[in-house]
DOVEXFI-693467 format. One record per residue (C-alpha): residue in one letter; x, y, z. Coordinates in Angstrom, 2 decimals. Example, Ala and Ser with C-alpha at 12.3 -4.5 7.8 and 13.67 -1.06 7.14 Angstrom:
BEGIN
NODE  res       c1       c2       c3
NODE    a    12.30    -4.50     7.80
NODE    s    13.67    -1.06     7.14
# end
This chain:
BEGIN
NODE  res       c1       c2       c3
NODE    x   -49.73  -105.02   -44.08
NODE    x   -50.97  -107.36   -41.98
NODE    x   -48.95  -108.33   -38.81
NODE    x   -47.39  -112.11   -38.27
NODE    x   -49.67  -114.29   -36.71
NODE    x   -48.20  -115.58   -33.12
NODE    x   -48.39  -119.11   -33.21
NODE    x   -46.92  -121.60   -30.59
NODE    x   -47.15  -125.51   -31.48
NODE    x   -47.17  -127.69   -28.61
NODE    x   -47.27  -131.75   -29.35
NODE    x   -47.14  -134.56   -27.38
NODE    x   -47.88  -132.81   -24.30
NODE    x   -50.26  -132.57   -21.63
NODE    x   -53.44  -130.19   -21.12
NODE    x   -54.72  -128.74   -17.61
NODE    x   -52.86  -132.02   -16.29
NODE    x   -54.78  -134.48   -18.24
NODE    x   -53.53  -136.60   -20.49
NODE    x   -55.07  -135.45   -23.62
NODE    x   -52.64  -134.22   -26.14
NODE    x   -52.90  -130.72   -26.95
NODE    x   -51.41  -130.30   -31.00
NODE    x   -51.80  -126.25   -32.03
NODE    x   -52.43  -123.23   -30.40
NODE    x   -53.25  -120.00   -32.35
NODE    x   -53.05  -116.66   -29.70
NODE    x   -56.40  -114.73   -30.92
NODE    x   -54.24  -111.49   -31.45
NODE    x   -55.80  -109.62   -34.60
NODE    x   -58.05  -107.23   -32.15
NODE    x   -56.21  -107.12   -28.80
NODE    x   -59.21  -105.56   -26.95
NODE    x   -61.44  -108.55   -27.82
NODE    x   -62.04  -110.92   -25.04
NODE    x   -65.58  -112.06   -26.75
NODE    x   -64.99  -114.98   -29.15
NODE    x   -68.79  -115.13   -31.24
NODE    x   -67.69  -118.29   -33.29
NODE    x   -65.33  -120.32   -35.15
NODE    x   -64.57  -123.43   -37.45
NODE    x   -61.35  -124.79   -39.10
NODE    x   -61.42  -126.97   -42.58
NODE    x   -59.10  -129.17   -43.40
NODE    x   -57.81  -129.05   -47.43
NODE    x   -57.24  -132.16   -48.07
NODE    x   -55.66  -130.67   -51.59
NODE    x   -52.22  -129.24   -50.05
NODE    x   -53.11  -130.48   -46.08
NODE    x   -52.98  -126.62   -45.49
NODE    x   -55.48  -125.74   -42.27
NODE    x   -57.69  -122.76   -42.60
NODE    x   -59.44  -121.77   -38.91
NODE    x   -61.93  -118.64   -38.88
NODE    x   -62.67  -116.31   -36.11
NODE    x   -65.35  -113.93   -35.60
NODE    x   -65.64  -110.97   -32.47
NODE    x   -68.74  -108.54   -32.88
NODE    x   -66.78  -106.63   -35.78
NODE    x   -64.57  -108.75   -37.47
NODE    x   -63.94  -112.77   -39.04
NODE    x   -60.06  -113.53   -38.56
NODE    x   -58.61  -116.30   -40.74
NODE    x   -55.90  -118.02   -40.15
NODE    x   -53.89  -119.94   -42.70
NODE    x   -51.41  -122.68   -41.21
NODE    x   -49.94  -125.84   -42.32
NODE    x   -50.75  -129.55   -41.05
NODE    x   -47.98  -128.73   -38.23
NODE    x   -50.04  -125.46   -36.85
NODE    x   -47.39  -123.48   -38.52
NODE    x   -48.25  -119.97   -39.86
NODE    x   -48.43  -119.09   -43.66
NODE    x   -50.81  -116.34   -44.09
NODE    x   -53.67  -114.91   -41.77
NODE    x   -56.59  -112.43   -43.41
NODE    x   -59.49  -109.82   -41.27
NODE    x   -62.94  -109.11   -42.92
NODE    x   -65.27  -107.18   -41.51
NODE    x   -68.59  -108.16   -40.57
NODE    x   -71.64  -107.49   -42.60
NODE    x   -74.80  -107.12   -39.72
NODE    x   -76.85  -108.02   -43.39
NODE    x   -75.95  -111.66   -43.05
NODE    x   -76.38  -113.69   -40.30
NODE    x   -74.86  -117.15   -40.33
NODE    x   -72.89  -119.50   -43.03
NODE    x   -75.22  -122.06   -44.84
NODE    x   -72.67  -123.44   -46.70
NODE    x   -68.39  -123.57   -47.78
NODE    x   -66.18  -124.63   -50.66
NODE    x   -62.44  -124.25   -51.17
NODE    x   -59.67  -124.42   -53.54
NODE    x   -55.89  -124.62   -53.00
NODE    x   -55.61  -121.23   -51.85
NODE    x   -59.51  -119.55   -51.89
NODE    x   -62.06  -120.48   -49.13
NODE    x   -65.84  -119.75   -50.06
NODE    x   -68.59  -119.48   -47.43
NODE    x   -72.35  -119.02   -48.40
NODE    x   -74.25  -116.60   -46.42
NODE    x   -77.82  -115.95   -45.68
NODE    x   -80.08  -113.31   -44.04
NODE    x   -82.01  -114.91   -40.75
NODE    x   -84.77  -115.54   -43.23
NODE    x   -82.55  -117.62   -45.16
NODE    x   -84.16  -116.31   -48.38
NODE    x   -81.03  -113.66   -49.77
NODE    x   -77.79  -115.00   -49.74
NODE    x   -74.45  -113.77   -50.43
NODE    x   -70.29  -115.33   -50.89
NODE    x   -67.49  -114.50   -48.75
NODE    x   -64.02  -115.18   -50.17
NODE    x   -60.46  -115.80   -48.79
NODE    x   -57.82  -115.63   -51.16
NODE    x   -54.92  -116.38   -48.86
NODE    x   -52.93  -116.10   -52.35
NODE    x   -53.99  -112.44   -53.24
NODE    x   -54.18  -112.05   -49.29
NODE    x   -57.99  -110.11   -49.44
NODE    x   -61.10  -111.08   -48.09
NODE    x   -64.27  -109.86   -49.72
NODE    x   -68.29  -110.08   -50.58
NODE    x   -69.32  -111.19   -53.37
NODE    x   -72.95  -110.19   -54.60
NODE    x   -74.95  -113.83   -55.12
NODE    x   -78.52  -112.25   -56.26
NODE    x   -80.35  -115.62   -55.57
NODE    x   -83.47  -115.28   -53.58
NODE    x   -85.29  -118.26   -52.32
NODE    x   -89.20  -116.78   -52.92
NODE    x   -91.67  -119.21   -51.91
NODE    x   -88.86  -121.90   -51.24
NODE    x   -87.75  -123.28   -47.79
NODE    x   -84.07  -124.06   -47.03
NODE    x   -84.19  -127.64   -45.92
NODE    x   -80.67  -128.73   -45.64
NODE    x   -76.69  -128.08   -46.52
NODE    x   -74.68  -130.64   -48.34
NODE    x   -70.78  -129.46   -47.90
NODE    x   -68.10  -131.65   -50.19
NODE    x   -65.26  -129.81   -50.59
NODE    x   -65.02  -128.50   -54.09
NODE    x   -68.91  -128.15   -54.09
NODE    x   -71.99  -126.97   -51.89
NODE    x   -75.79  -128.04   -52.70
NODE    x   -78.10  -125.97   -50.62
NODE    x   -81.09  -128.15   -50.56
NODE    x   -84.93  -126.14   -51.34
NODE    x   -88.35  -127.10   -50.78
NODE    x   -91.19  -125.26   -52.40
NODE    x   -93.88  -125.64   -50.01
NODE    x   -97.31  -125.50   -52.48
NODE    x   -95.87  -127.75   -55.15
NODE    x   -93.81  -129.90   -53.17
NODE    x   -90.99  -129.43   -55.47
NODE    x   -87.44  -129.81   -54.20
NODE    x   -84.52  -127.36   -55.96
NODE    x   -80.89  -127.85   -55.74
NODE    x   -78.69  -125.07   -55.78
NODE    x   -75.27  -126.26   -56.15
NODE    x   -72.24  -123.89   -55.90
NODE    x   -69.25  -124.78   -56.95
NODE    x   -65.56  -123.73   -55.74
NODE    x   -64.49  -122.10   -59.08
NODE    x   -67.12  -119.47   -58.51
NODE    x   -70.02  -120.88   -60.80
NODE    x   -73.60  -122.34   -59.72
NODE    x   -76.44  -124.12   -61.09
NODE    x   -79.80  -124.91   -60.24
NODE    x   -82.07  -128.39   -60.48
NODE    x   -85.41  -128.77   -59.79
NODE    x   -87.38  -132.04   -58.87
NODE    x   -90.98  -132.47   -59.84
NODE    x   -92.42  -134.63   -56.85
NODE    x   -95.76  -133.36   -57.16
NODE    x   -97.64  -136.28   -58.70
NODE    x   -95.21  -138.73   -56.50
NODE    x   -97.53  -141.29   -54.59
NODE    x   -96.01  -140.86   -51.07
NODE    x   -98.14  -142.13   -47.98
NODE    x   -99.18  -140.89   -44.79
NODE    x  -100.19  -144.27   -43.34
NODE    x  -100.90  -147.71   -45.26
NODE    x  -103.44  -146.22   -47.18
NODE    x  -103.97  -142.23   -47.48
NODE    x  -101.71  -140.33   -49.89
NODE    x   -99.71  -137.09   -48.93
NODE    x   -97.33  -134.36   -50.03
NODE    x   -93.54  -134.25   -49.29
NODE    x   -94.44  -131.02   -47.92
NODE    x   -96.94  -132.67   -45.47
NODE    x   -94.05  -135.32   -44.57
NODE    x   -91.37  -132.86   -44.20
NODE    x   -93.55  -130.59   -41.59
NODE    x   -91.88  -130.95   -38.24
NODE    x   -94.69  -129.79   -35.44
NODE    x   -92.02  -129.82   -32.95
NODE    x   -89.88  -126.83   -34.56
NODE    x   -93.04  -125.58   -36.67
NODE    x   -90.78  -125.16   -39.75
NODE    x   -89.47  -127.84   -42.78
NODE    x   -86.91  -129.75   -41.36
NODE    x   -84.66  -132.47   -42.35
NODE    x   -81.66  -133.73   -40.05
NODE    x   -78.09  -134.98   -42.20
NODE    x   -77.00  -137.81   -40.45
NODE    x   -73.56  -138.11   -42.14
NODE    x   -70.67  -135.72   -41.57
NODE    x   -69.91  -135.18   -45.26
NODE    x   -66.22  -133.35   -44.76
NODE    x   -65.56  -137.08   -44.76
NODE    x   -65.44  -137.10   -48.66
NODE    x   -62.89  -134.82   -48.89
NODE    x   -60.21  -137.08   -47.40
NODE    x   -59.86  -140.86   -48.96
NODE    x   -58.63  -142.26   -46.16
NODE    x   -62.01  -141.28   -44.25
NODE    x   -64.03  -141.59   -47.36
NODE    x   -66.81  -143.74   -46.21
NODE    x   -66.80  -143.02   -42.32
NODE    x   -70.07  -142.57   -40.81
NODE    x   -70.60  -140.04   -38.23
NODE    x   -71.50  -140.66   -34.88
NODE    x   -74.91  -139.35   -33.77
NODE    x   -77.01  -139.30   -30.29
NODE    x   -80.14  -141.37   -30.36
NODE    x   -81.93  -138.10   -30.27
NODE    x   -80.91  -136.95   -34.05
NODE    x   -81.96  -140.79   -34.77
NODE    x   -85.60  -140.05   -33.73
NODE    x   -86.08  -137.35   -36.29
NODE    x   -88.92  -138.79   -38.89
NODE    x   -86.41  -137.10   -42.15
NODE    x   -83.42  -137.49   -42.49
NODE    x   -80.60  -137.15   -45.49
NODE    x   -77.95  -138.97   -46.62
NODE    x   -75.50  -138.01   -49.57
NODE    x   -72.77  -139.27   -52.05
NODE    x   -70.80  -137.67   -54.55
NODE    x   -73.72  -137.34   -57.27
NODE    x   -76.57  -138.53   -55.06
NODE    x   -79.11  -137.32   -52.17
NODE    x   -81.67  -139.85   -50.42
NODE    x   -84.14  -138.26   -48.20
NODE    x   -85.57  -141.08   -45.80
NODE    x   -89.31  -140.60   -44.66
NODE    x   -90.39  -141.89   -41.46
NODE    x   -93.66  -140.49   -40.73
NODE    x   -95.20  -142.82   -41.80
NODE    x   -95.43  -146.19   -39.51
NODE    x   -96.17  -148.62   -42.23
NODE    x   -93.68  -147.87   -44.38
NODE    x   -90.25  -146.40   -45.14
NODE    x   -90.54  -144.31   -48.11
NODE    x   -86.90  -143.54   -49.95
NODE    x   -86.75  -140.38   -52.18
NODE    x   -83.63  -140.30   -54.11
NODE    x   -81.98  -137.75   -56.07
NODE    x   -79.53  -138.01   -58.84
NODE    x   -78.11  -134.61   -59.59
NODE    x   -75.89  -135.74   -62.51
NODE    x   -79.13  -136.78   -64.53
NODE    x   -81.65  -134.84   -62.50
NODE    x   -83.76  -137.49   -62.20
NODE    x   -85.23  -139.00   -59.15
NODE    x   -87.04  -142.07   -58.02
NODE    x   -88.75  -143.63   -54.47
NODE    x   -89.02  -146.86   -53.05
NODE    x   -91.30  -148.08   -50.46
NODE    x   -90.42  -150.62   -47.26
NODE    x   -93.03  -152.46   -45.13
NODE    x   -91.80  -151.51   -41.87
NODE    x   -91.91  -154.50   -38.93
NODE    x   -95.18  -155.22   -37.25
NODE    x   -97.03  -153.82   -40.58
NODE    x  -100.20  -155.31   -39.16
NODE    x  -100.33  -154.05   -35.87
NODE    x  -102.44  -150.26   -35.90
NODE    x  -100.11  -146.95   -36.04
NODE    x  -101.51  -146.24   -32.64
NODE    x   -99.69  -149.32   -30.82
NODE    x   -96.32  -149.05   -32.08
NODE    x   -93.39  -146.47   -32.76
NODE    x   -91.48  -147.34   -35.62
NODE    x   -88.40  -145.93   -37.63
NODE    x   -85.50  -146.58   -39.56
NODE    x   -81.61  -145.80   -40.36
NODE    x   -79.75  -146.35   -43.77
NODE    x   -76.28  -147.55   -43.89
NODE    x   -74.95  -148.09   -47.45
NODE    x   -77.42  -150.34   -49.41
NODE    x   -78.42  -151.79   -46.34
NODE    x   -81.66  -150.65   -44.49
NODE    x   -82.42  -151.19   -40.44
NODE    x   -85.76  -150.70   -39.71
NODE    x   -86.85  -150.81   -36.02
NODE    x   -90.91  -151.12   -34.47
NODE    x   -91.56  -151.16   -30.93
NODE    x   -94.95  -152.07   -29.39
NODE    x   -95.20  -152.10   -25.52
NODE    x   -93.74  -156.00   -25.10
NODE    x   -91.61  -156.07   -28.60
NODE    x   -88.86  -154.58   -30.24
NODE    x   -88.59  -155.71   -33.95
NODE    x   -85.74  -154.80   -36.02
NODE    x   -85.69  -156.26   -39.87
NODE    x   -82.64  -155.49   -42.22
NODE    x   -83.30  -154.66   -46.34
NODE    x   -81.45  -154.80   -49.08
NODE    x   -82.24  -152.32   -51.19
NODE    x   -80.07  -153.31   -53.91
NODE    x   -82.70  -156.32   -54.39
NODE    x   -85.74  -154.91   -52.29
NODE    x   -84.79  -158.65   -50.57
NODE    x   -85.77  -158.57   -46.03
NODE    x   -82.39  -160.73   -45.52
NODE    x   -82.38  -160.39   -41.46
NODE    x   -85.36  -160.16   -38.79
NODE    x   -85.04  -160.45   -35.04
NODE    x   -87.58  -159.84   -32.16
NODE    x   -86.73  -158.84   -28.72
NODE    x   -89.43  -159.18   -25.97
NODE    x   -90.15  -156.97   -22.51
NODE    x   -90.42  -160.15   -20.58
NODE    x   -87.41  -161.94   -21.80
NODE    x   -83.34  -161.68   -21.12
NODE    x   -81.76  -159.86   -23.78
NODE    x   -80.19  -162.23   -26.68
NODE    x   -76.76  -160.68   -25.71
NODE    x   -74.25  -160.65   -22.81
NODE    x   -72.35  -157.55   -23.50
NODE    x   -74.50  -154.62   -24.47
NODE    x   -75.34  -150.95   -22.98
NODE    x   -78.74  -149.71   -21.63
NODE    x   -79.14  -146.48   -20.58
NODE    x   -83.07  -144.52   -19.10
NODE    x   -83.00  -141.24   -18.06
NODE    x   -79.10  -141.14   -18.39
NODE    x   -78.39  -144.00   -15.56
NODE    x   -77.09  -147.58   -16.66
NODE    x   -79.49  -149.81   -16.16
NODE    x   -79.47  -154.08   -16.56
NODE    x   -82.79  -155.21   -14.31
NODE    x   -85.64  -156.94   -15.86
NODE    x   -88.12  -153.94   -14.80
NODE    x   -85.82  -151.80   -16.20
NODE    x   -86.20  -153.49   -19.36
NODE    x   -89.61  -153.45   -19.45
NODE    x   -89.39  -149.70   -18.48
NODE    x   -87.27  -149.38   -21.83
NODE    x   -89.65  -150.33   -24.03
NODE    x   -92.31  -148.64   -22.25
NODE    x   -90.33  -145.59   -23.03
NODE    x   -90.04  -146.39   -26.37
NODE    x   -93.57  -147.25   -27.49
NODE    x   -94.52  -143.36   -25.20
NODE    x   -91.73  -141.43   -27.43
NODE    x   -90.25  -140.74   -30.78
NODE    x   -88.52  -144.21   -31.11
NODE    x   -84.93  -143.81   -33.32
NODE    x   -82.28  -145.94   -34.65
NODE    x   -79.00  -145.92   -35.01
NODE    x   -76.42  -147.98   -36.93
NODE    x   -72.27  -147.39   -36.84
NODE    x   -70.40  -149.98   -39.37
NODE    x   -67.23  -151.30   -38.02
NODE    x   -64.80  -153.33   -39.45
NODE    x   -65.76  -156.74   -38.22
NODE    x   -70.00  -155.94   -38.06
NODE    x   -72.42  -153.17   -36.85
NODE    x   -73.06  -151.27   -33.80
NODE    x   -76.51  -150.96   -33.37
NODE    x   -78.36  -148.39   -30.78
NODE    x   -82.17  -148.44   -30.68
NODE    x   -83.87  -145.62   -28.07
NODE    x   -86.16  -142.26   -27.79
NODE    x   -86.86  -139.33   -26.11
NODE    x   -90.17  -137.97   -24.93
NODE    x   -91.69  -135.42   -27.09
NODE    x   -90.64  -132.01   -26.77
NODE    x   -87.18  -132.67   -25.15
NODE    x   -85.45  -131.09   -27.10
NODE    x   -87.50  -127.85   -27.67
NODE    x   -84.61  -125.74   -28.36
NODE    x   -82.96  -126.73   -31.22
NODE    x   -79.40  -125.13   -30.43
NODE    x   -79.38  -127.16   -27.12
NODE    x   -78.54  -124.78   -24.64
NODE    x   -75.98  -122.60   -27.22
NODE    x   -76.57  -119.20   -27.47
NODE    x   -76.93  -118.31   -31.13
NODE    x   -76.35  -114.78   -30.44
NODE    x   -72.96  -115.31   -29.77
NODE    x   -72.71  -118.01   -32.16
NODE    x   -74.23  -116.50   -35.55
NODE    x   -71.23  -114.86   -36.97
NODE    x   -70.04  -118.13   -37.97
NODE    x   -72.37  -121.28   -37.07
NODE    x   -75.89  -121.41   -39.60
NODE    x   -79.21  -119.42   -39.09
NODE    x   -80.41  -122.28   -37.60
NODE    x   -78.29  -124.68   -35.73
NODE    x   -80.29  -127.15   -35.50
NODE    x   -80.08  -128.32   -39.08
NODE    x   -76.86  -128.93   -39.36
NODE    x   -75.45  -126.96   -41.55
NODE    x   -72.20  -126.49   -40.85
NODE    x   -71.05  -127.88   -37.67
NODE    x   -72.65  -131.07   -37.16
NODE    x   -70.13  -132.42   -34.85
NODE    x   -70.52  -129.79   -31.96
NODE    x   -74.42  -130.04   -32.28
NODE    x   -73.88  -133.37   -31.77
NODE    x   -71.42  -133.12   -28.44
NODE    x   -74.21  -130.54   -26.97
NODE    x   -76.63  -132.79   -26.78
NODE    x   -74.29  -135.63   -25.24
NODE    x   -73.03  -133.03   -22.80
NODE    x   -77.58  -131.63   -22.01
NODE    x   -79.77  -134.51   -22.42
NODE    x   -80.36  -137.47   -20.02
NODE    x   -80.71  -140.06   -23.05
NODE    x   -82.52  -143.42   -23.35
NODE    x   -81.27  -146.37   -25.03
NODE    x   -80.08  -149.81   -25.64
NODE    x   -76.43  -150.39   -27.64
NODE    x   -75.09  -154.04   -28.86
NODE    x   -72.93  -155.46   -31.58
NODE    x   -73.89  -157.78   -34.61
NODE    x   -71.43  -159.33   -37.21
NODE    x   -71.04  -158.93   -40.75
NODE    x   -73.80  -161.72   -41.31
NODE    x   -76.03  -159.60   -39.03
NODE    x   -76.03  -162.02   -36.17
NODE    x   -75.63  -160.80   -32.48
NODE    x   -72.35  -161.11   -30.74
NODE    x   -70.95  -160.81   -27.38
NODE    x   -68.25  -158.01   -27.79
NODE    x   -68.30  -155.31   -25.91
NODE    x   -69.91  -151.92   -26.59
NODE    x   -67.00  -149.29   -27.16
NODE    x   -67.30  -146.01   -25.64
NODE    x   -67.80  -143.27   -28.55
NODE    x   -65.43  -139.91   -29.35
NODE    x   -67.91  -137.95   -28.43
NODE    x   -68.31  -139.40   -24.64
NODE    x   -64.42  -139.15   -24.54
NODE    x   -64.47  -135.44   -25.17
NODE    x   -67.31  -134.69   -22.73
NODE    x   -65.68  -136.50   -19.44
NODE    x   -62.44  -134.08   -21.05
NODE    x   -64.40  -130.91   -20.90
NODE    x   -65.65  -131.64   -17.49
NODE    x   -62.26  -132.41   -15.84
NODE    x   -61.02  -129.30   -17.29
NODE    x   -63.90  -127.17   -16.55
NODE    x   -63.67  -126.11   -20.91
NODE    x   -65.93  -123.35   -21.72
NODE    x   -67.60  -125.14   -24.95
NODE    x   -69.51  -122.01   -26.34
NODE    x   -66.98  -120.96   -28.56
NODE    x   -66.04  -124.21   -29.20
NODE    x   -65.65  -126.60   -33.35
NODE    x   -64.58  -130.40   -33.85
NODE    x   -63.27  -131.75   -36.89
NODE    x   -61.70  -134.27   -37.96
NODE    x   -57.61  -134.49   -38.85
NODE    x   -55.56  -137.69   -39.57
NODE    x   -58.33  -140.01   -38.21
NODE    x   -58.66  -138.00   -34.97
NODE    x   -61.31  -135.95   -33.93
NODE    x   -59.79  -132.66   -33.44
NODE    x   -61.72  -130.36   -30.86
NODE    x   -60.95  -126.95   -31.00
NODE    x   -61.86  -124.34   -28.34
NODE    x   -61.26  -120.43   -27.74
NODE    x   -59.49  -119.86   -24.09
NODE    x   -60.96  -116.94   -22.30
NODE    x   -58.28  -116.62   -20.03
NODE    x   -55.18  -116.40   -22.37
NODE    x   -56.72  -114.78   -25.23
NODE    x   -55.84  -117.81   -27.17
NODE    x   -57.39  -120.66   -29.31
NODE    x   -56.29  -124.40   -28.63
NODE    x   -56.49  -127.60   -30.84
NODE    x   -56.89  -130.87   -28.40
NODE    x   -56.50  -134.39   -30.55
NODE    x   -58.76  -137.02   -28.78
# end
């Protein structure tokens, strides 16, 4: 019999005398000789607002079953299997909470259940094996799971898709004899495309945090992401029944692969990119997608182009061009090199310098009343490790294989690299008809929660965000008192 899980809910109060307010606190209790916290992660279920938060030490994953209010219902201990070394994937029901597992190959993979209703915790033998396929990419929504494959020779893309009742399928996508191009002229493979040099391995980054879907009244919130995820040449974007991989590699065009998994089918679309004419080797050019809508930056050393598609019509329907030796078209906006704030004109010309010498990215936030858009880069190589500065030793009982995909916890990922790298880049506002404004630049979550952790001198390695009642919800193991603490920013 399992003992009661000591809980203590504290709201509306204050933390390490700050003002932020502090709304659960679960006291880590299971193993009282543990003072080593490896990982952890909570979901939201959206289907009975129940909160499920999971634990791991060296030996053991702890769940813990509350209720919106932090209040205890149930709490559950599995033992670790050393065969298995990070989650790839989740789906839940009311009661049941199913993680996929792989091997630090990520070729074997396994299931691990809670049944907070039958109160046991078990494997469950999944016999797939991923031979001569590469695990690009995780899509979590709730009552499903598609783990995304690439098989390298043929350049064929598989979809396994696992669903919360305990059945699976697989899809495969034929893009072999798919004209895709490596410049304006030379044809390629998707598996040429998808080759990242800088990680030497298949990679493609998820922009969107897609535990979003679960919850209506966050249904079609896009997540916020440093200008460094931005530069990545692939990344994915996902709906209920559909996945769009977006190919930048190439610096002529953007080159749309979509996937419809209710009629397996597929098709591409190709977008002249600003400055088409200039050469490949005097510009930087990428793009992000936001709904139908597609923004599509170029940067040579004295101008930054950004055009706006529809890709409902294939119509351009807004094209601007910023030059080096000009004033911005904007009063309020945010410039940042190297991490400083910056507003002089050889600063500016600095920027784009920067821009043209790096991996140039994109970035586009809808708001109610327009668009946020933030255009920057980093220098090759920057970020060389992928986990930015987390040890995935500690962290592999519970975060993915590979952290740097984005499996699973997008969200901390995403605060590392705000809290580790000295970023570069430019931030303004545009209306609903795409023309610039003068409002003011509003300071993201993820800032909010960094100047937080620094006040209170937070240890952040064992540390998960999510999101709960429109707040960002950042959750954090507490060395000290043996105890792990929910903060609402």
């Amino acid at each position: 019999m399992i003992k009661k899980l000591p809980l203590v809910l504290i709201l509306f109060c204050s933390c390490f005398g700050f003002s932020q307010e502090m709304i659960g606190e679960i006291e880590h209790s299971l193993k009282e000789t543990s003072k080593k916290v490896r990982g952890s992660l909570t979901i939201v279920n959206h289907k009975n607002n129940d909160i499920a938060t999971f634990i791991s030490d060296q030996y053991n994953i702890y769940g813990y079953l509350t209720n919106a209010e932090f209040e205890p219902k149930n709490e559950l201990t599995l033992p670790r299997n050393s065969k298995f070394s990070g989650i790839v994937g989740k789906t839940f029901t009311e009661d049941t909470y199913t993680f996929i597992v792989s091997n630090k190959h990520l070729k074997s993979f396994d299931l691990i259940k809670f049944d907070f209703k039958k109160d046991t915790a078990y494997y469950k033998n999944d016999r797939f094996y991923s031979k001569g396929m590469t695990l690009l990419q995780t899509v979590n929504m709730g009552d499903k799971s598609h783990l995304l494959f690439l098989k390298q020779k043929t350049s064929e893309l598989v979809v396994k898709t696992y669903f919360n009742n305990g059945s699976s399928t697989l899809k495969k996508f034929n893009i072999k004899n798919v004209k895709l191009f490596l410049n304006d002229t030379i044809e390629t493979t998707l598996s040429k495309l998808l080759y990242n040099v800088l990680y030497n391995d298949y990679t493609i980054t998820k922009l969107h945090s897609l535990e979003y879907q679960t919850s209506e009244l966050e249904k079609d919130k896009l997540q916020h992401i440093p200008i460094e995820s931005a530069t990545d040449f692939t990344k994915l974007y996902a709906s209920e029944n559909n996945i769009k991989i977006v190919l930048d590699k190439n610096k002529f065009y953007t080159q749309i692969l979509s996937l419809d998994l209710k009629k397996e089918s597929f098709s591409l679309q190709k977008i002249k990119k600003p400055f088409f004419e200039i050469p490949s080797t005097k510009k930087t050019t990428n793009s992000f997608l936001v709904k139908n809508l597609l923004f599509a930056a170029s940067c040579t050393k004295d101008e930054l182009k950004i055009d706006v598609h529809n890709l409902e019509n294939d119509q351009l329907i807004k094209s601007y061009t910023i030059a080096s030796n000009t004033s911005f078209p904007f009063k309020n906006y945010k410039m940042l090199l190297d991490g400083e704030k910056k507003s002089s004109q050889k600063s500016k010309k600095k920027f784009f310098r920067t821009l043209l010498f790096s991996d140039i990215g994109i970035f586009v936030e809808e708001l109610s009343d327009g668009f946020t858009i933030t255009v920057g880069g980093k220098k090759p190589a920057t970020l060389d490790n992928p986990t930015m500065g987390v040890n995935m030793t500690d962290n592999a009982a519970l975060y993915s294989v590979n952290n740097y995909r984005g499996f699973l916890d997008p969200h901390s990922y995403i605060l590392n690299v705000y809290r580790n790298v000295e970023s570069t880049f430019l931030t303004y506002l545009v209306d609903k008809e795409l023309n610039i404004t003068n409002s003011k630049v509003q300071e993201n979550i993820y800032h909010k929660i960094n100047r937080h952790i620094k006040k209170a001198k937070l240890n952040t390695n064992q540390s998960h965000l999510f999101r709960l009642n429109q707040k960002t919800i950042y959750s954090y193991y507490d060395r000290q008192n043996n105890s792990y603490k929910f903060l609402a920013f």
